[in-house]
C-alpha positions in Angstrom: 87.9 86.7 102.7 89.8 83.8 102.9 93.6 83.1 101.6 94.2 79.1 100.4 98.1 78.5 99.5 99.1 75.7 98.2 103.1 74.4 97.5 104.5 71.5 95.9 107.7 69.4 96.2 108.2 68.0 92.0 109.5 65.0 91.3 112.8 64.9 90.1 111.7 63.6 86.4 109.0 66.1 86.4 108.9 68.5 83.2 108.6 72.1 82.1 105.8 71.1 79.8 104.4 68.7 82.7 104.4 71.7 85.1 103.1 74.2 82.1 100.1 72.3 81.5 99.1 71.5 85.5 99.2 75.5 85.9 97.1 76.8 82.7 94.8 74.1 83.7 94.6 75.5 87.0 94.2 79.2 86.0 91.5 77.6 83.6 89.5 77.0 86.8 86.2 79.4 87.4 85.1 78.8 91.1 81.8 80.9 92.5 83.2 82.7 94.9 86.4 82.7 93.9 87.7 86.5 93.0 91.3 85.7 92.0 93.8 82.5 91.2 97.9 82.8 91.0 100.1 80.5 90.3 104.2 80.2 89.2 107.2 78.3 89.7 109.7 79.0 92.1 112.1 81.6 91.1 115.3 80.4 92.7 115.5 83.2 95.5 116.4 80.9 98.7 118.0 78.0 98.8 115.8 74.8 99.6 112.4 76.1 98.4 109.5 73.9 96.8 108.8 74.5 93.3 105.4 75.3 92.1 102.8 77.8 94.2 99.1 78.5 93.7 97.6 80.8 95.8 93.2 81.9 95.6 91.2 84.1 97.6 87.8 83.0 98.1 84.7 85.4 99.9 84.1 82.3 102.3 84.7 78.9 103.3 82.0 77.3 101.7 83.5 78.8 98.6 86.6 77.4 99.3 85.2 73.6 99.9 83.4 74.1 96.0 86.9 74.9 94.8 88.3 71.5 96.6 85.5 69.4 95.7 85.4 70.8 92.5 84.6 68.1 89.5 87.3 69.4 86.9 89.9 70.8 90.0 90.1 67.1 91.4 90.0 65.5 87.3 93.6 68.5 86.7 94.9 67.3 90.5 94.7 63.4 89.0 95.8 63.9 85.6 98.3 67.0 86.3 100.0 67.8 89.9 99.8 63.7 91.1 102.3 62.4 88.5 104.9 65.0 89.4 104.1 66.0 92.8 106.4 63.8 95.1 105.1 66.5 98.0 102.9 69.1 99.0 101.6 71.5 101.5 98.8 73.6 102.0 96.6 76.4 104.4 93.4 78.4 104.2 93.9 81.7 106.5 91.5 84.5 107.1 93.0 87.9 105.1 93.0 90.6 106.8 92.8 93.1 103.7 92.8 92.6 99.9 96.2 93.5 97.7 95.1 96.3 95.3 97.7 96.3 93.0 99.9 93.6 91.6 103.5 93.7 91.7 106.3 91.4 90.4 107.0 88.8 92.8 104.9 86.9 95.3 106.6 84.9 97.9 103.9 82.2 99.9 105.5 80.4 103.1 104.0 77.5 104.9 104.8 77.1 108.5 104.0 73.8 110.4 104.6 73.9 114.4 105.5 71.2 117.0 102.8 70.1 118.5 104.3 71.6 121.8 104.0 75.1 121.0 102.1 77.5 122.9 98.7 77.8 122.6 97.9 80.0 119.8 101.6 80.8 118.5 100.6 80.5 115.0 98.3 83.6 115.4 101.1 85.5 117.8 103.5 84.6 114.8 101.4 85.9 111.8 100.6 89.2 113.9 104.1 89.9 114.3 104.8 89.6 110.5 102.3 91.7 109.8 103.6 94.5 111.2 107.0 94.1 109.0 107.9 97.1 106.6 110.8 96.9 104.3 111.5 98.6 101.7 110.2 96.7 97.8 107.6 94.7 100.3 104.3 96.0 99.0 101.6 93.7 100.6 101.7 91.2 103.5 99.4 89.2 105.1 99.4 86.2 107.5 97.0 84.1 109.5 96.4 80.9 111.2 95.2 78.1 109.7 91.3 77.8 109.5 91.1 74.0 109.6 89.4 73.6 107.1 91.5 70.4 105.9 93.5 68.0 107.9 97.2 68.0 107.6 97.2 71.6 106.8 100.1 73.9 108.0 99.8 75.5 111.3 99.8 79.3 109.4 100.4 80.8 106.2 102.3 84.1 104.8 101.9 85.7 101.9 103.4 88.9 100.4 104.5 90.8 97.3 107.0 92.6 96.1 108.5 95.1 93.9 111.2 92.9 92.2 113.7 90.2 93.3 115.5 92.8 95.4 112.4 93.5 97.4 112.2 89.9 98.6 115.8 89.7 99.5 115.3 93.1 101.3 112.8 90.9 103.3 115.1 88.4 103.5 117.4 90.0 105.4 115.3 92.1 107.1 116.4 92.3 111.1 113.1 92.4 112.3 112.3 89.5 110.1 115.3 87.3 111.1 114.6 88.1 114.6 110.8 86.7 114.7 112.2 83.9 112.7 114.8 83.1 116.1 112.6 84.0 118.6 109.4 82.3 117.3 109.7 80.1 114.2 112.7 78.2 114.7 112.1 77.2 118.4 108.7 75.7 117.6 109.4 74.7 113.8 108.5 71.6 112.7 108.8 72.6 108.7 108.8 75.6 106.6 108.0 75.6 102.8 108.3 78.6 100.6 108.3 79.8 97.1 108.9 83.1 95.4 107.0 83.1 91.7 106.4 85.9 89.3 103.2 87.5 89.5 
């Protein structure tokens, strides 16, 4: 299975109803091959997050490439997310397991490294995560990215939680902040995240 995230930077004019419509008309979307599509605005967790997230699972790549070549995905990217999207990031990962049951929150980061780090960090990075337990964290997953696209991020993360208390849990989470100083923030060329109700 394959994990695509997507975040987005909004324009500073950009409106509720703007942002309203661009996500219905994404959860609209019916993809073969697609088992599930989420999508929310950020929830104001962490200071200097982006603003809207969709994440999809997809069985395969090829399933993936229908859902960005899609005829009515591309028509709601033109007519929706372009006029208030001043940025945007994205990354297709290999999942390691499925999340069976939904919780409150889902919190999607986007990780971009130098172009001189080691060989393989992103992978060495999203193993490390993985092995993260804190209490409200339900799920987490993380991968390198498949390059599938050019300009994606170097790795994706994404995990859920049991309320807003669960993610700041994570947050601060020692183990956490220490893969964040000992491998993210050396190599770090930018780091996007939102936290969205699920």
């Amino acid at each position: 299975m394959i994990t695509h995230i997507y975040v987005a930077k909004l324009k500073p004019d950009a409106t509720d109803a703007q942002v309203a419509a661009w996500l219905e008309a994404i959860q609209g979307l019916e993809i073969g091959g697609m088992s599930e599509l989420r999508c929310g605005v950020d929830l104001g967790l962490r200071d200097g997050n982006d603003d809207v997230a969709i994440t999809a699972d997809f069985e395969d790549a090829e399933a993936w490439r229908r859902y960005d070549q899609d005829e009515l995905h591309n028509q709601i990217r033109a007519e929706h997310a372009k006029p208030i999207v001043e940025s945007q990031q994205r990354c297709q990962f290999t999942r390691h397991f499925r999340f069976e049951t939904l919780c409150d929150i889902r919190n999607v980061t986007l990780i971009t490294f130098k172009a001189d780090a080691p060989e393989g960090h992103a992978g060495h990075v999203a193993e490390r995560l993985q092995g993260l337990k804190v209490p409200g964290l339900a799920h987490l997953d993380a991968g390198p990215d498949l390059g599938l696209a050019p300009g994606n991020a170097s790795a994706g993360v994404i995990c859920d939680f049991e309320g807003a208390e669960g993610y700041l849990a994570y947050d601060r989470d020692a183990l956490h902040n220490r893969i964040r100083q000992e491998d993210v923030l050396p190599y770090v060329e930018s780091a996007r995240r939102v936290q969205f109700e699920i």
